[in-house]
VOPAGU-2260 file (C-alpha; in pm, 1 decimal, decimal comma):
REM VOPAGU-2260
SITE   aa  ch    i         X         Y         Z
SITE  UNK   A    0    4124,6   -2654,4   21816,9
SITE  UNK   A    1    4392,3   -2910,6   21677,2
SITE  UNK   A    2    4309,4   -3205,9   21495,7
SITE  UNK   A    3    4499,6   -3413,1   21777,7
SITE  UNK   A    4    4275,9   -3241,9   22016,7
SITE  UNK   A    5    3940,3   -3365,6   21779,2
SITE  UNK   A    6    4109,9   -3752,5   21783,5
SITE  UNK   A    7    4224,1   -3775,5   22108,0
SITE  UNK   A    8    3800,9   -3743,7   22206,2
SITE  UNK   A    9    3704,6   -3946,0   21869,6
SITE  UNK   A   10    3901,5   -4185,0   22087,3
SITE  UNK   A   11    3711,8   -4184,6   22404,8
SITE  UNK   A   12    3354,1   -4156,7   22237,1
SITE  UNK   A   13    3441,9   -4418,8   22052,0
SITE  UNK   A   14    3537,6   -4631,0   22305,7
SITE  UNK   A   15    3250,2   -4816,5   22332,8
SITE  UNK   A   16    3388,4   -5029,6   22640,3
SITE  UNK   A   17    3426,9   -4696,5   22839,3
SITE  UNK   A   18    3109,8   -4585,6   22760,8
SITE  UNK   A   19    2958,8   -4885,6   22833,4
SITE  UNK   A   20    3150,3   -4913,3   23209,8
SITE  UNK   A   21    3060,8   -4566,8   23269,0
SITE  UNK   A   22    2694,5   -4616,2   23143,8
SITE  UNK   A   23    2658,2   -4886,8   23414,1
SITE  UNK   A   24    2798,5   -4690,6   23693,2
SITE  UNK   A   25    2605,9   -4375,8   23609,7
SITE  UNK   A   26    2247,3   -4594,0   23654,8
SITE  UNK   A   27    2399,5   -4705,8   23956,9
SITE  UNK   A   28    2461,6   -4383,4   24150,4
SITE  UNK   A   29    2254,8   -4096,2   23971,3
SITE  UNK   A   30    1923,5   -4031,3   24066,6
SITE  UNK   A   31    1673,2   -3846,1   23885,9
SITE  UNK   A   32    1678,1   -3491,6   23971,1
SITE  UNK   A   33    2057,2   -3496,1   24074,9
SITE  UNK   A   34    2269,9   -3190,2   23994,1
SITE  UNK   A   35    2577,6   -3325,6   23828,7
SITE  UNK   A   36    2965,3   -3172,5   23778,4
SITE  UNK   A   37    3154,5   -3321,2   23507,1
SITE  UNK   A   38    3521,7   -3205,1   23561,9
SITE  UNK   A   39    3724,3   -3203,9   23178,2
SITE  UNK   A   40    3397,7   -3261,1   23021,6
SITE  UNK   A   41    3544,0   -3235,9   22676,1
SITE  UNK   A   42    3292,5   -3385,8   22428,2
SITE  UNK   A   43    3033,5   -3413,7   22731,9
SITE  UNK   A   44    2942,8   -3721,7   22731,3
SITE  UNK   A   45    2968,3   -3853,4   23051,5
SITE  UNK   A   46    2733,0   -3530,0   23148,8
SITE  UNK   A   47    2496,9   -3628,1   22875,7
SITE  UNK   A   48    2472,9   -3993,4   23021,3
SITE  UNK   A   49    2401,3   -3849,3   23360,4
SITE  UNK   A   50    2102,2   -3649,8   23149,8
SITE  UNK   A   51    1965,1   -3906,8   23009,3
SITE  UNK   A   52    2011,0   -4114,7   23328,4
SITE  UNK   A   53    1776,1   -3873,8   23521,6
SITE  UNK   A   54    2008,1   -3573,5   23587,1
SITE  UNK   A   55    1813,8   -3239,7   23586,0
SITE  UNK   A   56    2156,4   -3049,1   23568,0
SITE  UNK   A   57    2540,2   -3075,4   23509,0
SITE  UNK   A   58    2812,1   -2805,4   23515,4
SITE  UNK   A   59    3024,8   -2854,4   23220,2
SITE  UNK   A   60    3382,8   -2784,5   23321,7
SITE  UNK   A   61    3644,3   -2744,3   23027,4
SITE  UNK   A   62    3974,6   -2506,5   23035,7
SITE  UNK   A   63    3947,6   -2576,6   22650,9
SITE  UNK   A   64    3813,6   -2535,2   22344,9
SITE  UNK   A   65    3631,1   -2869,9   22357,4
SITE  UNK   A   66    3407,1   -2716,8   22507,7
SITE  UNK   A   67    3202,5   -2582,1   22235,0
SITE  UNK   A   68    3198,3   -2898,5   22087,0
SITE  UNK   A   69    2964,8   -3001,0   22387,9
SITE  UNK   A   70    2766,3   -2740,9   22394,5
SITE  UNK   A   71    2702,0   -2790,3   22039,4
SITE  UNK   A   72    2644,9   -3132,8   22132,7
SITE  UNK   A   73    2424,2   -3091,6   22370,0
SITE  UNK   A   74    2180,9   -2833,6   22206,9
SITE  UNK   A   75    2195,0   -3016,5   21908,9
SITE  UNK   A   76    2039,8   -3370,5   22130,4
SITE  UNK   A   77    1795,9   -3094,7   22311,9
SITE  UNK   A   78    1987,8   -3078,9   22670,3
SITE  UNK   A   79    2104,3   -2755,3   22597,7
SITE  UNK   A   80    1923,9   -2591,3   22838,6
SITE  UNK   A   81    2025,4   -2797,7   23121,3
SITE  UNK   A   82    2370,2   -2805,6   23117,0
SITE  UNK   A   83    2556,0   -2476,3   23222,9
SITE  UNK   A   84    2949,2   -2433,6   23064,8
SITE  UNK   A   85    3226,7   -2330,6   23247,2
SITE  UNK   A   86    3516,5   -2277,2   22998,7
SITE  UNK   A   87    3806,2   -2274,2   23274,6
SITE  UNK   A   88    4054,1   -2517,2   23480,1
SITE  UNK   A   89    3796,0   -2688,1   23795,1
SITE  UNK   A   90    4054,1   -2564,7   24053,2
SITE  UNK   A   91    3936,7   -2225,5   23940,0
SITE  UNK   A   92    3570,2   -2284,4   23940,7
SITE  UNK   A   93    3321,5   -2137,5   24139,7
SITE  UNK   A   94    2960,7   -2294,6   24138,1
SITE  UNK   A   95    2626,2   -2169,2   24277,9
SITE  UNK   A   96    2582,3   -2486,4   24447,8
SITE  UNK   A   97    2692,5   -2765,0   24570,9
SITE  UNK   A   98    2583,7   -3092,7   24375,9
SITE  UNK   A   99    2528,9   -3463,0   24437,2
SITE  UNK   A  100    2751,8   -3619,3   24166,6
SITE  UNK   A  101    3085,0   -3513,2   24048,8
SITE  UNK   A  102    3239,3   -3726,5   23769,2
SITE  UNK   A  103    3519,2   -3725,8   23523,4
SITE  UNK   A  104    3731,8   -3935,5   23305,3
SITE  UNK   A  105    4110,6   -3761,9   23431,1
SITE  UNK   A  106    4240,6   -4152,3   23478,5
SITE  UNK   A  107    4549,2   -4169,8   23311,6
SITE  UNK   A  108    4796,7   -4434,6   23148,1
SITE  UNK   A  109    4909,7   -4500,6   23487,2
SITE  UNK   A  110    4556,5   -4411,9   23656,3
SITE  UNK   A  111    4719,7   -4139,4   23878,9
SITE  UNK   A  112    4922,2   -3935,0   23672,0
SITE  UNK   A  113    4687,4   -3724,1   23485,2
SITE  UNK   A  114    4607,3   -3495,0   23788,0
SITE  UNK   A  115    4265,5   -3701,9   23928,9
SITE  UNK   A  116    4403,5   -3720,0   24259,1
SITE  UNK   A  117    4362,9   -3323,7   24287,9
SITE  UNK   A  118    4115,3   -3259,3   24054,3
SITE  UNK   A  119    3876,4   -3470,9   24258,6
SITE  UNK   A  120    4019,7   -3380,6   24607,4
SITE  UNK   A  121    3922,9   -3015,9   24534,7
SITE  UNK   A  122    3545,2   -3113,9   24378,3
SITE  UNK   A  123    3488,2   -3310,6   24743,9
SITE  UNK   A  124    3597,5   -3045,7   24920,7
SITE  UNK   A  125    3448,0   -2745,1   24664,0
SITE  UNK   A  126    3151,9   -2866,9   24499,5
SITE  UNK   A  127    3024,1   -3236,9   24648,7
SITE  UNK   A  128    2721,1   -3195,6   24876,3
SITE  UNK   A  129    2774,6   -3400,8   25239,3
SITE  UNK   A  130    2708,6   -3784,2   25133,8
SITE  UNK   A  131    2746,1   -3687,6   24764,6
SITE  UNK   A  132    2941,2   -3964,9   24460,9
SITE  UNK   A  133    3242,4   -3998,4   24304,8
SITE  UNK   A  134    3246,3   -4134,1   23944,6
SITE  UNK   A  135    3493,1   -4264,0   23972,0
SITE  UNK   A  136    3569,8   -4366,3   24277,3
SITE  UNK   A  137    3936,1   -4580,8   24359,8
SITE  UNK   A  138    4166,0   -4711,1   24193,5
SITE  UNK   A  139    4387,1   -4996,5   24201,1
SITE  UNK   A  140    4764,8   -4993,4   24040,9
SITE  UNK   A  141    4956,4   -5290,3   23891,1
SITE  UNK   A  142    5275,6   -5328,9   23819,5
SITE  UNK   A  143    5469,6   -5600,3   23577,3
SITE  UNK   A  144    5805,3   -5625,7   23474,6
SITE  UNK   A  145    5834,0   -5593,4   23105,8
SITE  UNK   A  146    6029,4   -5734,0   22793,7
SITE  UNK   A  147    5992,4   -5470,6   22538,5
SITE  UNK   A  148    6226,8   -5371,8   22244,9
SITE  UNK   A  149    5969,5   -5130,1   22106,6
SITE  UNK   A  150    5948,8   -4969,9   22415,1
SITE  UNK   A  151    6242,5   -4949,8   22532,0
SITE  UNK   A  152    6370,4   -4807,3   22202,6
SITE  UNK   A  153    6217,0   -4472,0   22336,5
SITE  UNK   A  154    6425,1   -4478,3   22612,1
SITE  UNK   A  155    6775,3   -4591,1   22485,2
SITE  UNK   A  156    6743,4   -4426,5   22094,6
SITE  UNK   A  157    6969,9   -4181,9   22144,9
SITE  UNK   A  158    7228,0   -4453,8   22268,1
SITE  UNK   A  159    7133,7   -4621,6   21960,6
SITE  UNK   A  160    7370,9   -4714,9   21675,8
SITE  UNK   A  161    7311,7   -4449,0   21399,2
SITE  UNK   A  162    7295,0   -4143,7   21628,4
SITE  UNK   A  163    7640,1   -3946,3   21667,8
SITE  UNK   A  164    7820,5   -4060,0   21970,3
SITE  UNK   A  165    7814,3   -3685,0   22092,1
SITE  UNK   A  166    7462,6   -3726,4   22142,9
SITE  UNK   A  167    7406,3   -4020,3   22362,8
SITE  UNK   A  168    7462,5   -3807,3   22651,7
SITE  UNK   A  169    7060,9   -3689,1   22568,2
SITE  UNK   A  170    6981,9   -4072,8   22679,1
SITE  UNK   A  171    7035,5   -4027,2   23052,7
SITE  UNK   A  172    6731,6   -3748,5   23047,4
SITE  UNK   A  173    6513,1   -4042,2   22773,6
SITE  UNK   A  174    6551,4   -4310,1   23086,4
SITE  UNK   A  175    6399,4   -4086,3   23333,8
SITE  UNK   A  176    6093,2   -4067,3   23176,8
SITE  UNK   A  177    5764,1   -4235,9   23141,6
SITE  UNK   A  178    5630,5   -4294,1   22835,6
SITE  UNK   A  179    5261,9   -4424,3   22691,5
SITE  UNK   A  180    5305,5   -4716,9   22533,5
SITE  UNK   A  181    5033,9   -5045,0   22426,9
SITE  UNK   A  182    5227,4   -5320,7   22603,2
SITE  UNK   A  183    5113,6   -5695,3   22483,2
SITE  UNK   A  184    5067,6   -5949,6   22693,3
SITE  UNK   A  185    5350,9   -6156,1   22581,4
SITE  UNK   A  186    5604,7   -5861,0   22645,2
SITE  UNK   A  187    5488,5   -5950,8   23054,0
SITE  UNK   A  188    5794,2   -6131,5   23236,4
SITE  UNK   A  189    5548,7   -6276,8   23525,1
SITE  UNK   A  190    5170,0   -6198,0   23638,5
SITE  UNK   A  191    5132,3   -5814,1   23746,7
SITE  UNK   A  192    5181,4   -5735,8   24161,5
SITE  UNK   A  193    4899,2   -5519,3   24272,2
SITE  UNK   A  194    5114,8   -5209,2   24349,1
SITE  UNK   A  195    4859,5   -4982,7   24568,3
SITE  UNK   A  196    4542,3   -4809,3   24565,4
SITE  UNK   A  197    4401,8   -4483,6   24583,4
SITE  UNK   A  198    4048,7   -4397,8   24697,6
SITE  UNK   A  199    3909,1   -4080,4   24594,0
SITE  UNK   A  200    3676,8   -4050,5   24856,3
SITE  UNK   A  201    3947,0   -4033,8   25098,2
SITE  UNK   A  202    4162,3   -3763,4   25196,0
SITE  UNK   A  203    4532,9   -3848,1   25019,0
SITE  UNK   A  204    4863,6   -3760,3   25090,7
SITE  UNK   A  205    5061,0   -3542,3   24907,1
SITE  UNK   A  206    5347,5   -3795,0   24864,7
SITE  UNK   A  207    5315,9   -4179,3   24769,3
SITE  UNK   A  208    5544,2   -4473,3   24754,9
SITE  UNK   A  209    5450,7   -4844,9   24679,4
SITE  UNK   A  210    5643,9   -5154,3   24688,5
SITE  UNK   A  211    5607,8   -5494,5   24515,6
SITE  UNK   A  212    5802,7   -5817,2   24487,5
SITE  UNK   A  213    5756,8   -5927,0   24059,6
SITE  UNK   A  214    5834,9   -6280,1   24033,6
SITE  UNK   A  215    5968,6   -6355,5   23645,4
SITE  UNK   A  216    5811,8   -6657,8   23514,6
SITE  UNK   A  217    6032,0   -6705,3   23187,5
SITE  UNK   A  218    6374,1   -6643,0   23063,5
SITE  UNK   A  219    6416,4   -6292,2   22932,6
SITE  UNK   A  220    6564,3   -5912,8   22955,2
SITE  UNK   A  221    6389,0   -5669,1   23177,4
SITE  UNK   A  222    6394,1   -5358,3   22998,9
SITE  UNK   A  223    6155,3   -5146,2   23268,6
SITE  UNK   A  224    5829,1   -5144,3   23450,1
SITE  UNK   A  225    5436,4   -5137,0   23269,5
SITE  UNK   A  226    5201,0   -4965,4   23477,2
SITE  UNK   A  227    4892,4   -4986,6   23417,2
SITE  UNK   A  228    4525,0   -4927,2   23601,4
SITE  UNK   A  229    4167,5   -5130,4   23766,4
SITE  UNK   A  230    3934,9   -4850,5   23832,9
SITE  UNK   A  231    3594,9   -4876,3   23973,5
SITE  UNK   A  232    3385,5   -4629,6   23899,3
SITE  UNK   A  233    3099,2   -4694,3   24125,7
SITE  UNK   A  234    3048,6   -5021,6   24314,1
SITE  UNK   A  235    3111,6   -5357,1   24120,6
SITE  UNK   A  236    3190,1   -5180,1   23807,9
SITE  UNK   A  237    3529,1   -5169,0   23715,2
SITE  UNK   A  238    3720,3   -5042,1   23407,9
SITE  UNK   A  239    4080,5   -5124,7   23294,0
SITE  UNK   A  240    4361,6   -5068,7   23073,9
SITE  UNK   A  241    4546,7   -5375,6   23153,5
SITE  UNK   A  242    4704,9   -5587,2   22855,9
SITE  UNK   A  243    4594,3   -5856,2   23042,4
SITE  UNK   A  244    4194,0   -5820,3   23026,1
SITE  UNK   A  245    3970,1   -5984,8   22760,5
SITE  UNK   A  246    3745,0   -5633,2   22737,6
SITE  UNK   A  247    4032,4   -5337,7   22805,9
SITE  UNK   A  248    3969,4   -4952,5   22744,8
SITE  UNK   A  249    4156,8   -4806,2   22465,8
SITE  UNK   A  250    4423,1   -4632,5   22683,6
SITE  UNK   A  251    4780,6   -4702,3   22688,3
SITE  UNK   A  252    5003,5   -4795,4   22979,0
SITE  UNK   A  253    5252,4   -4624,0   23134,2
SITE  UNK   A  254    5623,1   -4769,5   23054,6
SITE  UNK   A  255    5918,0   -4703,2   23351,2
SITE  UNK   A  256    6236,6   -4782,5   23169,5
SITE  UNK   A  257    6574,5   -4849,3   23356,9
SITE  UNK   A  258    6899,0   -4781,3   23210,2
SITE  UNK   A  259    7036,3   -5097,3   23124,4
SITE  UNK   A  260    6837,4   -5413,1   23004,7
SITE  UNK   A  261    6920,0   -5713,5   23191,1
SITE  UNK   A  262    6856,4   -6083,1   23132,3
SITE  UNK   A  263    6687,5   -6279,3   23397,5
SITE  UNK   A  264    6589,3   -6652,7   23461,3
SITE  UNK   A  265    6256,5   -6766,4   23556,8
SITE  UNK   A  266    6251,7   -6758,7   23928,1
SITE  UNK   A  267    6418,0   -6442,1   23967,7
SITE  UNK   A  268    6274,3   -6188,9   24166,9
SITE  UNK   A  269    6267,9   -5834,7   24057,9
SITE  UNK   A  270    6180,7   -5543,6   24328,5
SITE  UNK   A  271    6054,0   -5214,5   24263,7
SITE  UNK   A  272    5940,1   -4910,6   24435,6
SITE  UNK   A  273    5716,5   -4637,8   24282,6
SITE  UNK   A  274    5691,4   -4280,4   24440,4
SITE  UNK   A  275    5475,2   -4050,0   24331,3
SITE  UNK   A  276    5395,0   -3666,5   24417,1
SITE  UNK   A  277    5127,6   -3640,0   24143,0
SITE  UNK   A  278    5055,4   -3239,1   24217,9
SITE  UNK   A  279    5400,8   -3227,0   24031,7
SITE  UNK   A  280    5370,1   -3454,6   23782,6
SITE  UNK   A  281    5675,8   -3622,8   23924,3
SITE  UNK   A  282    5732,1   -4032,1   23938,2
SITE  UNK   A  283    6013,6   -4179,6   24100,2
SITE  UNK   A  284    6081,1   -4563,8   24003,9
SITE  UNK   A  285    6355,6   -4795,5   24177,5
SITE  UNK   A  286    6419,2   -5135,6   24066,5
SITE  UNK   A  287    6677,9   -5410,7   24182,1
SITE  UNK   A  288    6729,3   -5747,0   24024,4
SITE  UNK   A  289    6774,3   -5970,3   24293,6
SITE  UNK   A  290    7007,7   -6243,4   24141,5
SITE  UNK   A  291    7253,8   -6010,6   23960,8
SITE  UNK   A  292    7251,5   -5723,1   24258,3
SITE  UNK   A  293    7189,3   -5475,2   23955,5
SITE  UNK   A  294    7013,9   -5172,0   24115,5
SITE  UNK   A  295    6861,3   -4881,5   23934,7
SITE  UNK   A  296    6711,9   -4553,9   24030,2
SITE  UNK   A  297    6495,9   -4326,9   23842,8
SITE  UNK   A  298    6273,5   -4018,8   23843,4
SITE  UNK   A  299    6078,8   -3765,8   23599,0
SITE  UNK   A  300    6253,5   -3486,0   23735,8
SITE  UNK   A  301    6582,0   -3594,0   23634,7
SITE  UNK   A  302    6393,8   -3654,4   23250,1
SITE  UNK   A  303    6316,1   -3280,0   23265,7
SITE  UNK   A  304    6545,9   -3053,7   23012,4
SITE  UNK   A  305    6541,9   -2726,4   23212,3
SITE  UNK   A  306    6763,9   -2419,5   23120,1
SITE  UNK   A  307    6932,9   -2273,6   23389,8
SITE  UNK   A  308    6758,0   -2010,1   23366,0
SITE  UNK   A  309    6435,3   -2239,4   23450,2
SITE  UNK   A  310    6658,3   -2353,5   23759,9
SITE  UNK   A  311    6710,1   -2016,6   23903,1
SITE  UNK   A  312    6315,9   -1925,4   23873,3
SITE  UNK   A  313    6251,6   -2238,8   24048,0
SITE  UNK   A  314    6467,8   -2179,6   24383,3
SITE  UNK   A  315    6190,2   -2062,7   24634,8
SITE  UNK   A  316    6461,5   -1821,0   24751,4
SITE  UNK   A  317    6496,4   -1605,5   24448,9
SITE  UNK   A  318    6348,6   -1312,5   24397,8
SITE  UNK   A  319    6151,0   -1257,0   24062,1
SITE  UNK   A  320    6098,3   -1044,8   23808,8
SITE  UNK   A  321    5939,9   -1001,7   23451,4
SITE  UNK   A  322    6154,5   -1096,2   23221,2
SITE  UNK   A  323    6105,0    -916,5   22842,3
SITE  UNK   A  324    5812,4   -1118,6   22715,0
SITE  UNK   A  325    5624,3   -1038,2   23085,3
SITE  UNK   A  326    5696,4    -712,5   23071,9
SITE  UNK   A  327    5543,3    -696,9   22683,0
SITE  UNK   A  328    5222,4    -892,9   22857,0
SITE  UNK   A  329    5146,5    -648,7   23093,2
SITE  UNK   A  330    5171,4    -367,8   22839,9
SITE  UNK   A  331    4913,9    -568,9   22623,9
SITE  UNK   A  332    4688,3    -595,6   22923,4
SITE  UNK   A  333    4759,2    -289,9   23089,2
SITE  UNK   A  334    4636,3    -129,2   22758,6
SITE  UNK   A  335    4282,6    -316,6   22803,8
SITE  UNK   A  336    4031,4    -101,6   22938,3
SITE  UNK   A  337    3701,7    -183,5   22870,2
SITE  UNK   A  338    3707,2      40,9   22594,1
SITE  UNK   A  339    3927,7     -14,1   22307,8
SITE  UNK   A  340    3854,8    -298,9   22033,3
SITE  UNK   A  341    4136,1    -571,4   21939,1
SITE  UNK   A  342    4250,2    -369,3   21696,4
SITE  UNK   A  343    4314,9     -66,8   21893,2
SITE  UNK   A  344    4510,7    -283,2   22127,8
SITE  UNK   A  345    4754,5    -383,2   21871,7
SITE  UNK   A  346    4788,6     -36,0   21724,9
SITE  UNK   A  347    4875,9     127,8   22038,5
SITE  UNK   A  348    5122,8    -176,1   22143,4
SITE  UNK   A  349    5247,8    -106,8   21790,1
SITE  UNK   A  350    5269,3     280,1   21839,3
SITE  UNK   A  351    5414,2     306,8   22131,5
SITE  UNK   A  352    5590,3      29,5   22172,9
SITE  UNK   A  353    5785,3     -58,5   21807,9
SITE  UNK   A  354    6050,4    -234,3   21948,4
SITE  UNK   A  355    5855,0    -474,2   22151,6
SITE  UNK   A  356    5894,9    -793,9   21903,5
SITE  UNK   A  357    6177,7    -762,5   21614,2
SITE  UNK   A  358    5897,6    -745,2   21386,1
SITE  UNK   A  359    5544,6    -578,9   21367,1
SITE  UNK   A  360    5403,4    -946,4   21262,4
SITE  UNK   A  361    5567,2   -1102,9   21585,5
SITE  UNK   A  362    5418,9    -846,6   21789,5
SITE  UNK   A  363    5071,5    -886,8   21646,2
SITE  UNK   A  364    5048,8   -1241,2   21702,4
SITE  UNK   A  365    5171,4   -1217,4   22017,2
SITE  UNK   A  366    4899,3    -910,5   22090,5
SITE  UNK   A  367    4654,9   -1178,8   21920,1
SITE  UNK   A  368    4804,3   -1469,5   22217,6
SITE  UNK   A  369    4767,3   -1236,8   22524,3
SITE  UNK   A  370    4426,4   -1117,0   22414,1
SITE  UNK   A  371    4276,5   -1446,7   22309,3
SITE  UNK   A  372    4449,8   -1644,7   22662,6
SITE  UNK   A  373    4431,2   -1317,2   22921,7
SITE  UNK   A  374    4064,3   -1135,5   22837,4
SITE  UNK   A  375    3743,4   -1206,2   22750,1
């Protein structure tokens, strides 16, 4: 487990806003006896609030290694034995039953674009008992047009004086993508338009796309879009990471950029559009400046770096095969039989197979990789 891994949670149990918003919607919608799902469960602490709310049981859901830290956690505060761990991705979960509460914390800068959407389409349809909860359960998006020199240096640095001119080609890939960023409120250009919202209790479509009309109220350069998120967790109770709220979670927003900065008057009118096909991770953001016709158009797939290799693999038409390092997987596993120990593994890759890696260290950690990822 990394140490980014360890402060990335430090930063959500410590949040004691979060806590607090999710403590209130938990006493709201758990009732005592409830069997509970808690999808990412990391630390578990949103599963141990449902426990101490009344819950007599929660599936623990982690793909990784933070979840040993909450099982520690829990047997450690004496819930241990009522909390069953699943160390794998939800999508890929199979419980015994179906339960009457299903919560998780996959909100992301942007409220969408951490995979909630289809982590808690699949729970509804996979785990939730008829007339079961959502924690949480919509959101709401906003969207501002921002003034931001720090952020916007992530998007134009490699345009930036100091960086050979032969590399400010890379900048056309750094504007086509969305970065995390802790906008202030004076960086705003005008009040926030609500963009759209999302309920999770809903079926959704695959594909979104929101419009709003951001009025600037003060002189300035647009250098992007802030996105940020309201999200009510049960009814009345709302959390946000908006740099606009007097008691915000400690989350970032999400930061569109647009390739040029451009100075505007108050009065102007800025337009955007958002689309958004979260099962691909992929955000599409057009803006136009009404009073200078200025019109840009951008997208996370044209941000991705992708070999052309990648490219080829990616055409549904093409026909696949393992390439070298899937070919030296299957050996790995193919030599996993029940039977031999770890170390028998790597000395028959090693024996008959010396030329696998250019060295016998880089084909023992790699032996160490597939075994530790692909068995158990």
């Amino acid at each position: 487990m990394s140490s980014s891994a360890l402060q990335e949670h430090l930063g959500y149990v410590g949040d004691s806003v979060r806590l607090e918003q999710f403590k209130s919607a938990v006493a709201q919608v758990v009732k005592h006896g409830d069997y509970i799902t808690d999808l990412g469960c990391g630390t578990g602490i949103l599963g141990l609030l449902c426990l101490q709310a009344g819950a007599s049981r929660v599936y623990a859901i982690d793909s990784t290694a933070m979840i040993e830290v909450a099982r520690e956690s829990f047997v450690r505060a004496g819930w241990g034995g009522q909390v069953i761990f699943m160390g794998d991705y939800s999508a890929r979960a199979n419980l015994p039953e179906r339960v009457d509460v299903v919560i998780c914390d996959q909100v992301g800068y942007f409220g969408f674009d951490a995979g909630i959407i289809e982590y808690l389409a699949d729970a509804r349809r996979r785990f939730l008992k008829p007339g079961g909860a959502l924690i949480p359960a919509r959101l709401r998006l906003q969207l501002a047009a921002v003034e931001s020199e720090t952020s916007y240096g992530l998007a134009d640095g490699w345009r930036r004086e100091g960086v050979p001119s032969e590399f400010h080609w890379v900048g056309q890939y750094a504007v086509n993508t969305k970065y995390a960023v802790n906008l202030q409120r004076e960086e705003l250009l005008g009040a926030p338009a609500e963009l759209g919202g999302i309920d999770f209790r809903e079926d959704n479509p695959d594909f979104f796309s929101w419009d709003a009309e951001l009025r600037i109220e003060r002189d300035g350069v647009v250098h992007g879009l802030g996105g940020w998120f309201d999200c009510e967790l049960a009814e009345g109770v709302w959390l946000t990471n908006s740099p606009l709220a007097d008691r915000p979670i400690k989350r970032s927003q999400a930061f569109l950029p647009i390739g040029e900065a451009v100075e505007v008057k108050s009065g102007d009118v800025v337009r955007a559009r958002v689309m958004a096909r979260p099962t691909d991770s992929v955000i599409a953001w057009e803006v136009e400046i009404a009073s200078g016709g200025r019109k840009f158009s951008h997208s996370t797939w044209q941000g991705e770096l992708r070999t052309p290799a990648e490219i080829i693999t990616r055409n549904p038409a093409h026909v696949p095969r393992p390439n070298c390092q899937g070919q030296a997987r299957m050996i790995v596993l193919g030599l996993c039989d029940g039977q031999r120990t770890v170390r028998q593994v790597e000395e028959a890759v090693l024996r008959e197979h010396p030329g696998l890696f250019p060295s016998v260290e880089e084909t023992a950690r790699f032996v160490a990789q597939v075994l530790g990822k692909d068995t158990e």
